[in-house]
Backbone bond lengths (Angstrom), bond angles and torsions (degrees), N, CA, C in turn:
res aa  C-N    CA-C-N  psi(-1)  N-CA   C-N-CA  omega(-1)  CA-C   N-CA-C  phi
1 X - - - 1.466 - - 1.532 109.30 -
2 X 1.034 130.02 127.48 1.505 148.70 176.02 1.327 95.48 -73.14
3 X 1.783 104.33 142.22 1.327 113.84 -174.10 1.264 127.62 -76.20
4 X 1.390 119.27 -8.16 1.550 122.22 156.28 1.380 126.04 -63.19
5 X 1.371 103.36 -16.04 1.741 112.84 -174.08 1.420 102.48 -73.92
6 X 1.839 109.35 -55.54 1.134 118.37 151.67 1.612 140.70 5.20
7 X 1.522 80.57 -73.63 1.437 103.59 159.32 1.158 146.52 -53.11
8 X 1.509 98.53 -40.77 1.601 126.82 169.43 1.137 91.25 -52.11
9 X 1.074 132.57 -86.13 1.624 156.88 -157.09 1.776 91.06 -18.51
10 X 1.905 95.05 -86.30 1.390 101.10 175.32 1.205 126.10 -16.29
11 X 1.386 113.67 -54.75 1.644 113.30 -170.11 1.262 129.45 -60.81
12 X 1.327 97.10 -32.73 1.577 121.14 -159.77 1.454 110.14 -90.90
13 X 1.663 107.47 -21.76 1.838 125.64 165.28 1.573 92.13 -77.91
14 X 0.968 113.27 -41.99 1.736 100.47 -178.00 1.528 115.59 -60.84
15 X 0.883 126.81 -43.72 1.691 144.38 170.75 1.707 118.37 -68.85
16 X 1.397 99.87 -21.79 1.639 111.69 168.79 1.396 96.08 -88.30
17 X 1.088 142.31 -58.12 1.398 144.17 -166.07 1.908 105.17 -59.00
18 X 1.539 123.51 -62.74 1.188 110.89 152.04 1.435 136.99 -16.25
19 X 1.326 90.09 -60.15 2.139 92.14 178.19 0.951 119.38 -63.93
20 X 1.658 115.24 -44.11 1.987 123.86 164.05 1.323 87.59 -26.13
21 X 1.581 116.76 -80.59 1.589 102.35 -145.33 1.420 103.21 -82.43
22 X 1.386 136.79 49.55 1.337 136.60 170.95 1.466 112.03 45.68
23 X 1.176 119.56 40.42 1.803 123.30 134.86 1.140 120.11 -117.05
24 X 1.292 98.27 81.59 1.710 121.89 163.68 1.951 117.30 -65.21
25 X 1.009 92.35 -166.99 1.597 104.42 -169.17 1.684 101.54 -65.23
26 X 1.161 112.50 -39.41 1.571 128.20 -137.98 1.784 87.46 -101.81
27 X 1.621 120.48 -16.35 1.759 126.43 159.43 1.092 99.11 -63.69
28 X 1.247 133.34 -54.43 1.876 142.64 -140.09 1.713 86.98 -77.41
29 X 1.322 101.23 -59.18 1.801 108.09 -150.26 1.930 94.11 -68.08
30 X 1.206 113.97 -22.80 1.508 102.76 -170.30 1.766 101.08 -78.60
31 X 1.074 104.41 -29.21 1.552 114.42 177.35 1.609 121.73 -61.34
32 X 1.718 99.15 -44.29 1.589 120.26 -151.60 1.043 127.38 22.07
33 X 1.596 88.49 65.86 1.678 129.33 147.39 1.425 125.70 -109.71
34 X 1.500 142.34 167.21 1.226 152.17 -147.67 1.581 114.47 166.94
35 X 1.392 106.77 163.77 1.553 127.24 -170.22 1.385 106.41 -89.18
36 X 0.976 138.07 162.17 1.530 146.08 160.60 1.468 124.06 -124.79
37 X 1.158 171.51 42.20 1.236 147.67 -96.37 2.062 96.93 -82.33
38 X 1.446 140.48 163.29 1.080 141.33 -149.94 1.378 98.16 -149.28
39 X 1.458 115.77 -56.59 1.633 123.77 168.87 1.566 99.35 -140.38
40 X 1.885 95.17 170.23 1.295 111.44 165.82 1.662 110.38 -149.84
41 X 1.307 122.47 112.80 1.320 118.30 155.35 1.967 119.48 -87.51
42 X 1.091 124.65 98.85 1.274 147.47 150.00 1.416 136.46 -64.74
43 X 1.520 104.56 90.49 1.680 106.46 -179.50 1.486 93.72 -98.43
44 X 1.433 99.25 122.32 1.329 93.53 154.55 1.903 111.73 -131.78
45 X 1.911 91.08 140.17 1.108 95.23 -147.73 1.817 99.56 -98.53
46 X 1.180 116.26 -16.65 1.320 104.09 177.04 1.620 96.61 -163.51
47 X 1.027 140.64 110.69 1.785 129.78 -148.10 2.445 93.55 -87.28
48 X 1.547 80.23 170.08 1.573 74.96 -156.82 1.849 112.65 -74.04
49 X 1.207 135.60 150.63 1.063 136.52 164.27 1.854 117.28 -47.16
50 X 1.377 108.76 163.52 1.529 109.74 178.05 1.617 95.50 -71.80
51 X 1.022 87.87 151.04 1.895 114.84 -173.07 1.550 123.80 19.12
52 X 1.203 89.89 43.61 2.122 120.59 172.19 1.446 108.48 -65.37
53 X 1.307 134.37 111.52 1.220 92.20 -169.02 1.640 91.05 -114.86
54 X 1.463 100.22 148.51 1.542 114.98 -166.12 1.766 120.34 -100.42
55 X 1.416 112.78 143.43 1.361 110.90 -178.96 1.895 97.33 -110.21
56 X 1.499 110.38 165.50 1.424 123.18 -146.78 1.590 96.46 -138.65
57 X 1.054 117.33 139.15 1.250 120.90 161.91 1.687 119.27 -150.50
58 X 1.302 101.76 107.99 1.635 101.21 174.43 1.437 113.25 -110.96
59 X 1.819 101.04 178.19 1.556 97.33 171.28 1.880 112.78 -153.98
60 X 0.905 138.91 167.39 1.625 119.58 157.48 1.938 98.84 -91.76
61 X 1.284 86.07 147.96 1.784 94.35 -162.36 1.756 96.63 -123.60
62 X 1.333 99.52 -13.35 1.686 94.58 -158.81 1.544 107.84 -172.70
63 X 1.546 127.45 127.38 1.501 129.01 160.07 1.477 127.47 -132.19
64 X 1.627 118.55 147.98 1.559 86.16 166.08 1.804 76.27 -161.57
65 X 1.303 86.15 142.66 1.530 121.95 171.80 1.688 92.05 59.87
66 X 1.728 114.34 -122.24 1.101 91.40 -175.85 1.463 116.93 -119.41
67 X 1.573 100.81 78.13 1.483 121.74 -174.18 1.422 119.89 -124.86
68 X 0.956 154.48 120.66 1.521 137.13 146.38 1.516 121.07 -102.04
69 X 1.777 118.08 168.07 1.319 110.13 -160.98 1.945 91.28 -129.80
70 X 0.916 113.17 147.08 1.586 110.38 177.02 1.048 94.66 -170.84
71 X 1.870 99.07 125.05 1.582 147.79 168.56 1.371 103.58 -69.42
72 X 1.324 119.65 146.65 2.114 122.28 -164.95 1.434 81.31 -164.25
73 X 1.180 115.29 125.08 1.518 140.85 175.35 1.450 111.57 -132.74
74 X 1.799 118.40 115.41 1.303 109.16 -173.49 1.774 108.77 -114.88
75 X 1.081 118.87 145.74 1.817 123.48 -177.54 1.448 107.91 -97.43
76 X 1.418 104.68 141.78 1.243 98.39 159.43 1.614 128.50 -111.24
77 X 0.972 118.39 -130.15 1.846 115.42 159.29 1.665 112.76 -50.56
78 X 1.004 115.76 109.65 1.580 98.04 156.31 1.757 104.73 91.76
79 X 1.223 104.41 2.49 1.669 105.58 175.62 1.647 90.04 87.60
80 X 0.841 133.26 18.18 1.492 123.87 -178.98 1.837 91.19 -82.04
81 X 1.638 98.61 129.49 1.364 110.32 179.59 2.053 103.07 -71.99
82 X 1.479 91.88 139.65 1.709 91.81 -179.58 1.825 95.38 -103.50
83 X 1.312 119.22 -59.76 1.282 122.66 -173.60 1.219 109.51 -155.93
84 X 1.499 131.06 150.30 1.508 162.74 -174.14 1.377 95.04 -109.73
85 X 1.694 127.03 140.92 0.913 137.19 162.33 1.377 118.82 -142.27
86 X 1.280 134.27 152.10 1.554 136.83 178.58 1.322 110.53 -128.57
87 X 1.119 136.60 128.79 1.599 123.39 -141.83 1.465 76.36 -153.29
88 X 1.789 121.17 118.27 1.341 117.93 142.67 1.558 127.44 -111.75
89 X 1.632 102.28 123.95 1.505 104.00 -171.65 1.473 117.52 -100.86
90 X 1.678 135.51 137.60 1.045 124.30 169.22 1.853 115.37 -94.40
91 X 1.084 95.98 137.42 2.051 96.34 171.56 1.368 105.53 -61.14
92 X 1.395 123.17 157.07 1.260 130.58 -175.18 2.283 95.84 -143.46
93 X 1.330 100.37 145.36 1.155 93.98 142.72 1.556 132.58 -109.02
94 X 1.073 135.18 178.62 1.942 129.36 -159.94 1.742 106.96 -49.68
95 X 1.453 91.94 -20.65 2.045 87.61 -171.76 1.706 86.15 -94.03
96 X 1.015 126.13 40.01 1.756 104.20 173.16 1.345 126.90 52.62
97 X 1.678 119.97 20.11 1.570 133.13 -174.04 1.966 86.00 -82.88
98 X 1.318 90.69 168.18 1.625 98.35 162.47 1.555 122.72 -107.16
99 X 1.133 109.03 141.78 2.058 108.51 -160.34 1.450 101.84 -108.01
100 X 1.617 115.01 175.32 1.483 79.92 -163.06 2.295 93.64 -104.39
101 X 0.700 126.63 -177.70 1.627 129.59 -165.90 1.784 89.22 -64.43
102 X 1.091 113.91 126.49 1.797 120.15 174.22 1.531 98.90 -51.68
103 X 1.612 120.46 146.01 1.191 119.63 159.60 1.696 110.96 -69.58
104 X 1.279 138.67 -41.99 1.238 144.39 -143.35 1.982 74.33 -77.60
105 X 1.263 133.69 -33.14 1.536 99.41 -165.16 1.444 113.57 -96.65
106 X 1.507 109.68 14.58 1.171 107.65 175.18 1.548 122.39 -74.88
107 X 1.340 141.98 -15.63 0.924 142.97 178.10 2.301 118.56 -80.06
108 X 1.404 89.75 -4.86 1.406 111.85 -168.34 1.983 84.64 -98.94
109 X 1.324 137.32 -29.08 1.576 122.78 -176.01 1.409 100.29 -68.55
110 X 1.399 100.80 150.23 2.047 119.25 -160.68 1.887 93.40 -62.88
111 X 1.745 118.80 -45.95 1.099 105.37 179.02 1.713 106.95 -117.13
112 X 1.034 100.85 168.99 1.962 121.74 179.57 1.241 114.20 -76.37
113 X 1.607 107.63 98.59 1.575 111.33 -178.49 1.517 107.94 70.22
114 X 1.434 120.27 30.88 1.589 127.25 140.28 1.081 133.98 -36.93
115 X 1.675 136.64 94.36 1.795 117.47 170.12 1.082 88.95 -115.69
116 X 1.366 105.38 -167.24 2.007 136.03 -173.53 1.273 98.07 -154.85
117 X 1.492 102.49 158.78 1.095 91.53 149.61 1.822 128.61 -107.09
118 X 1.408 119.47 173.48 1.399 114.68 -174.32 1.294 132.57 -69.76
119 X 1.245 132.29 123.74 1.450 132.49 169.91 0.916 110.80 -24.58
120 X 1.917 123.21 149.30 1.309 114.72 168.88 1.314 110.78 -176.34
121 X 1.286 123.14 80.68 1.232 122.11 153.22 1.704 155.92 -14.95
122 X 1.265 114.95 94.08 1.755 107.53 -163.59 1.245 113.92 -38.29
123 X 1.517 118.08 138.30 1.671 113.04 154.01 1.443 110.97 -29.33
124 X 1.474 100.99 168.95 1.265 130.83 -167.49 1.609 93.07 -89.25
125 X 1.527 139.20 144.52 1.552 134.78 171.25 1.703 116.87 -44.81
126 X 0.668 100.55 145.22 1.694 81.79 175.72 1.527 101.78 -103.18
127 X 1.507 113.12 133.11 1.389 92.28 155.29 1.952 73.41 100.63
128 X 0.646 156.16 38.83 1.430 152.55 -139.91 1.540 95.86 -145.90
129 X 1.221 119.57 102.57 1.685 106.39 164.52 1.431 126.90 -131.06
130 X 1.225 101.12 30.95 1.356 121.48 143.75 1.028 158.27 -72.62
131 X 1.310 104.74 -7.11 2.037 109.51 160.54 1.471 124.31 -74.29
132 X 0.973 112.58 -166.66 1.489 113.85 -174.81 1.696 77.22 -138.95
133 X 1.570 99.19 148.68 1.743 118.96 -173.22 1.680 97.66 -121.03
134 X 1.218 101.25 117.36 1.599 104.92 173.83 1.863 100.96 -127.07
135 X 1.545 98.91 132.55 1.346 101.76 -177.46 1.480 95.05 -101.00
136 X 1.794 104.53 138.11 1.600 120.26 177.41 1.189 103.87 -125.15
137 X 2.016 114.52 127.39 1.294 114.92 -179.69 1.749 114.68 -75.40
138 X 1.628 108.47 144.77 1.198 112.81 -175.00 2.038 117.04 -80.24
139 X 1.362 91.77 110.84 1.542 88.69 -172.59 1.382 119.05 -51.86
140 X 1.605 119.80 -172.40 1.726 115.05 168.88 1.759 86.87 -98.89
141 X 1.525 120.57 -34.61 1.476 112.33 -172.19 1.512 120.72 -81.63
142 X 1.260 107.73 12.32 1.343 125.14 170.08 1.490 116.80 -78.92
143 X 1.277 108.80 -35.76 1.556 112.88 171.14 1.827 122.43 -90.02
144 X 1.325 88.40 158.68 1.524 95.55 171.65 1.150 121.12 -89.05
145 X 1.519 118.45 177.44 1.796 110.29 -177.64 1.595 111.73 -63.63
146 X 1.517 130.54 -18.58 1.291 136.56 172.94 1.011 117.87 -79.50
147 X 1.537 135.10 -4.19 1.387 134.23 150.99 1.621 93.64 100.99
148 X 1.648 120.09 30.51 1.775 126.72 173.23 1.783 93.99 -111.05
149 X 1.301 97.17 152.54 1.584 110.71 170.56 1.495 84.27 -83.92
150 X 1.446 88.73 145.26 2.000 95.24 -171.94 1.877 83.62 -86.70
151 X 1.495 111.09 177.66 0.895 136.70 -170.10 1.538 120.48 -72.82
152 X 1.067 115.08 -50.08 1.790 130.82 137.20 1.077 125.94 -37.07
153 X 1.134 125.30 -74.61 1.651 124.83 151.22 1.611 118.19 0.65
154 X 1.332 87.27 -63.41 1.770 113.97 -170.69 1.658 98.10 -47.93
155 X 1.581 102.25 -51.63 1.642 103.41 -159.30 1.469 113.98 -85.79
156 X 1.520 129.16 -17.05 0.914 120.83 146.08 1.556 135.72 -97.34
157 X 1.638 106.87 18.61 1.857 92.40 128.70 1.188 136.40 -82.37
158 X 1.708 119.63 -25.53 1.070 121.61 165.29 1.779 129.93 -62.49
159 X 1.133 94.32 -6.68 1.662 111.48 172.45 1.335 127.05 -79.09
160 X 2.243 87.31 -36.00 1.653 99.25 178.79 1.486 110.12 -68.94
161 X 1.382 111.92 -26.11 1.069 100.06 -160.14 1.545 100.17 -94.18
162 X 1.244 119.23 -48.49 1.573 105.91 173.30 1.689 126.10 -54.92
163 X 1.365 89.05 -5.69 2.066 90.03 -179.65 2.210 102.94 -78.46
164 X 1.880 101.88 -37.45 1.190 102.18 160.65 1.509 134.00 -68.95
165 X 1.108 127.49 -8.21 1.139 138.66 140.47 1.363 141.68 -103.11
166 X 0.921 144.05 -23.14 1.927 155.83 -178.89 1.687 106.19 -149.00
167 X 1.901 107.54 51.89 1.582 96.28 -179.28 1.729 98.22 -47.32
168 X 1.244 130.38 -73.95 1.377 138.91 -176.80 1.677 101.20 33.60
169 X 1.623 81.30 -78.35 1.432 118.15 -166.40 2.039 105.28 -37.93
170 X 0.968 100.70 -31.50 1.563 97.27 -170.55 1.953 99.68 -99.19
171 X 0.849 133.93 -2.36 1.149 135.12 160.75 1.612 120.48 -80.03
172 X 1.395 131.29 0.83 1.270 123.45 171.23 1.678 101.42 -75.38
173 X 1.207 113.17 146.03 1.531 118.28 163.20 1.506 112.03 -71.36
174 X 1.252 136.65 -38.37 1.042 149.99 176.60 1.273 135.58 -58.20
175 X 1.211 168.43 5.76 1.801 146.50 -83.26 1.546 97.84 -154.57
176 X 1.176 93.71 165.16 1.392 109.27 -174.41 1.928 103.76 -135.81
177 X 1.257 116.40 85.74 1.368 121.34 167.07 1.176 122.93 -67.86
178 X 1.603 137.84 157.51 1.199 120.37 164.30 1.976 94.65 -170.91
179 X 1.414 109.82 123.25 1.531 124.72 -174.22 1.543 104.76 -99.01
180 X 1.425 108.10 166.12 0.867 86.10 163.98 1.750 84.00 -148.54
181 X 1.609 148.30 116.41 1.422 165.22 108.81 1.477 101.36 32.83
182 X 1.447 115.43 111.60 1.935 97.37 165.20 1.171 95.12 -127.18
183 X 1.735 131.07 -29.74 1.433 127.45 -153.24 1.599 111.81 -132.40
184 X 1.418 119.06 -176.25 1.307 147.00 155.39 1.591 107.42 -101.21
185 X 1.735 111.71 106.29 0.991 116.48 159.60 1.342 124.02 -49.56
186 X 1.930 128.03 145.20 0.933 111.50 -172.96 1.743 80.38 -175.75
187 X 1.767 108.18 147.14 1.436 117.35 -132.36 1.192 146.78 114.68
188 X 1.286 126.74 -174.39 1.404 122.62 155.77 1.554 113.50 -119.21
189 X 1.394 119.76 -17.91 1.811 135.19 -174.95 1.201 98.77 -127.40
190 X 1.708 97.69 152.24 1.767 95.23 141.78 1.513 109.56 -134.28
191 X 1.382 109.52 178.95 0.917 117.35 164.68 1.702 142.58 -76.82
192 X 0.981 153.48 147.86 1.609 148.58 -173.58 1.023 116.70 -110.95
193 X 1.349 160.02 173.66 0.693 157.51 162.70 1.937 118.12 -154.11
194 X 1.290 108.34 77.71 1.381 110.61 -170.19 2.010 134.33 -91.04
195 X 1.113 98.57 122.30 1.320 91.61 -164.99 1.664 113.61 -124.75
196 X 0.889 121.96 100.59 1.727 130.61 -124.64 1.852 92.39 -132.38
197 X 1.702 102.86 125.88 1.640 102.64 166.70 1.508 98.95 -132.34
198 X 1.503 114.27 -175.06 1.352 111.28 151.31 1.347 144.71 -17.40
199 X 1.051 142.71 99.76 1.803 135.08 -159.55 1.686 109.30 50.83
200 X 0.948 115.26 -14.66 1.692 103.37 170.01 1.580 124.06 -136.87
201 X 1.228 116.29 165.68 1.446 108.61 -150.29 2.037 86.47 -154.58
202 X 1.436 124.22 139.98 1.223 116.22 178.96 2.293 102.30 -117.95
203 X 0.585 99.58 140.80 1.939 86.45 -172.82 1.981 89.46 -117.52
204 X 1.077 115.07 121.49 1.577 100.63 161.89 1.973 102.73 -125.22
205 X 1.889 105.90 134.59 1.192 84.32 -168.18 1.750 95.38 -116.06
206 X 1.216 113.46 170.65 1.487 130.64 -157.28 1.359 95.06 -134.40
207 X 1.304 122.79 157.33 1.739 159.74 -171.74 1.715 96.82 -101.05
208 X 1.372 111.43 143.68 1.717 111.10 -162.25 2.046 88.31 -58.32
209 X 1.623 115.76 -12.80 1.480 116.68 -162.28 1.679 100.16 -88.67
210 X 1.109 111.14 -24.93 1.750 109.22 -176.15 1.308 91.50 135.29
211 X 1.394 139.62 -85.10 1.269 154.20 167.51 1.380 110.28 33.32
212 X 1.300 138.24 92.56 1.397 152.81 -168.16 2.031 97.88 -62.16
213 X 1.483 107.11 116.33 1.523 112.09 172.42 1.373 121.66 -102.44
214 X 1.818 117.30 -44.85 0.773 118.96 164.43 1.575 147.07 -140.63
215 X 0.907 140.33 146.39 1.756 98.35 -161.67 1.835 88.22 -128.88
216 X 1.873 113.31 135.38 0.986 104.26 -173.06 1.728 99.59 -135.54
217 X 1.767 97.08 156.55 1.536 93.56 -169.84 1.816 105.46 -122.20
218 X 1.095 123.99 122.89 2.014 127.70 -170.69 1.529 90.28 -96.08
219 X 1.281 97.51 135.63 1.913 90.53 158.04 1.447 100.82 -155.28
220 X 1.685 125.85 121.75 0.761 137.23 -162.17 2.141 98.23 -83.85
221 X 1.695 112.25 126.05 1.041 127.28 -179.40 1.468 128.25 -103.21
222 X 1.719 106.52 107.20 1.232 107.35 171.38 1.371 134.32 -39.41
């Protein structure tokens, strides 16, 4: 399983876990409010076998203003860990503003008055002309019904493009991903920007205009 699937997974335990506590779809839409994803750190420690079937465990661990943080731990056979994830999402209302974290879900974070702080990836070098630029066309199934490249999406373009330059890099069983969200895709391509060594690989991707979307970090794990 490719580590965007991975991902999928995560998301979709995040959205199962919501409905448990009765904020379903039909809470969000009366509000018109929604999730965004902001960052993702992704260990994945051994990806899952064909027809493995996996157990999930998430939680909210941490919020502040209009942020929350939630830990996603997936099993495989036998309790064998598949991947660790740290997922920070911001609330949005329908125009893409940021809302501030609901009080009613604060009593649902693992500890009382939990924050973090936010993921965040270094700029890109400036002055840097050492990557290799691979342009990847922007799918229609790449987006969500709100017209955002979902968050997954994101990581396997950055895959396409590092598989055309540093496949290597995507052949460890092991890895440690981690994105970090700057933009609204917009276009039909983007640009890549890959800059790839030994066990690690940096992807930053750009808008056909320049416009920094995403900036992502591979690090291959002993």
């Amino acid at each position: 399983m490719r580590a965007a699937a991975v991902l999928r997974h995560a998301q979709d335990l995040a959205w199962q876990h919501s409905e448990t506590l009765e904020y379903g779809r039909a809470w969000y839409e009366s509000r018109g409010v929604g999730w965004v994803v902001r960052s993702v750190d992704l260990l994945v420690s051994e990806p899952p076998r064909s027809n493995e079937a996996m157990i999930g465990t998430t939680a909210l661990v941490g919020f502040r203003h209009v942020m929350a943080r939630r830990r996603t731990r997936l099993f495989g056979t036998a309790g064998r860990v598949i991947a660790d994830a740290t997922i920070d999402w911001v609330m949005t209302d329908l125009s893409g503003r940021p809302v501030r974290f609901p009080a009613e879900f604060e009593p649902f974070v693992q500890e009382v008055g939990a924050t973090f702080t936010p993921e965040k990836i270094p700029a890109e070098p400036e002055g840097d002309t050492g990557g290799v630029v691979v342009t990847v066309p922007l799918r229609v199934a790449d987006f969500d019904p709100l017209g955002h490249v979902n968050n997954a999406a994101w990581l396997e373009i950055a895959e396409e493009a590092l598989a055309a330059v540093a496949p290597a890099q995507l052949d460890a069983p092991r890895r440690r991903i981690r994105l970090e969200y700057l933009g609204l895709a917009t276009g039909t391509a983007v640009r890549c920007t890959v800059r790839a060594a030994i066990g690690a690989a940096r992807v930053d991707i750009h808008d056909e205009g320049g416009s920094a979307l995403v900036r992502a970090l591979f690090d291959v794990v002993p």
